[in-house]
C-alpha positions, 0 to 999 in steps of 0.5 A: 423224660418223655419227648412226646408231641401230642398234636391234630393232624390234617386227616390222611384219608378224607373219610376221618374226621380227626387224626391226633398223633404222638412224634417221638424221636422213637417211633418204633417203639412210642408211636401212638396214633388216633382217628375218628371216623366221618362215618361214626363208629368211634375212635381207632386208637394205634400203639405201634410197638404192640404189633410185636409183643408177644412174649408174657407177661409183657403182652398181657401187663401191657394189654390190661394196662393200655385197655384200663387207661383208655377206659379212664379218658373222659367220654369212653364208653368202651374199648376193645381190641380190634388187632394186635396193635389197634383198639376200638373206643366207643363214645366221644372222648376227645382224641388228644387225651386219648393218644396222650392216656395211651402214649403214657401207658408205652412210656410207663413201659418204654425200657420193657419195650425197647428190650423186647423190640431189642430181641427180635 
């Protein structure tokens, strides 16, 4: 039962040109961000939780899960990794389907995640 709001944002910083969040009563662990450059160059899509996974198989289920689901949003042309918890995602994809396609797979994980996040 997700409490999920995917919504635009006025852009925090005046060099994008979109900013889409997801709020959940659970930040820590279901915060999921978008931006887009006014610069080009794509999307910069934040999974929070994912700065502090580090324990297998969780990491690479995860990993492979998040890159297979922002592949699949229509308009990506690419994504790839830029840190632990940031991915780069080339085309023109529309950025509430991309925090949404993303904030999915940290649901779909949600328990796993909480449990870890618990362990730390």
């Amino acid at each position: 039962m997700p409490d999920e709001h995917v919504h635009s944002v006025v852009p925090s910083d005046e060099e994008l040109a979109e900013e889409w969040l997801r709020e959940s009563e659970d930040p820590d662990i279901r915060f999921v961000g978008a931006t887009k450059s006014r610069a080009g160059g794509g999307w910069q899509l934040t999974a929070t939780a994912m700065e502090f996974v580090r324990k297998e198989p969780l990491e690479s289920d995860l990993r492979q899960a998040m890159a297979s689901a922002l592949g699949e949003v229509p308009g990506v042309a690419g994504v790839w990794e830029e840190d632990r918890e940031i991915w780069h995602v080339d085309g023109n994809p529309n950025g509430g389907d991309l925090t949404r396609a993303a904030a999915q797979v940290i649901d779909a994980f949600g328990d796993r995640l909480r449990e870890h996040y618990n362990s730390l």
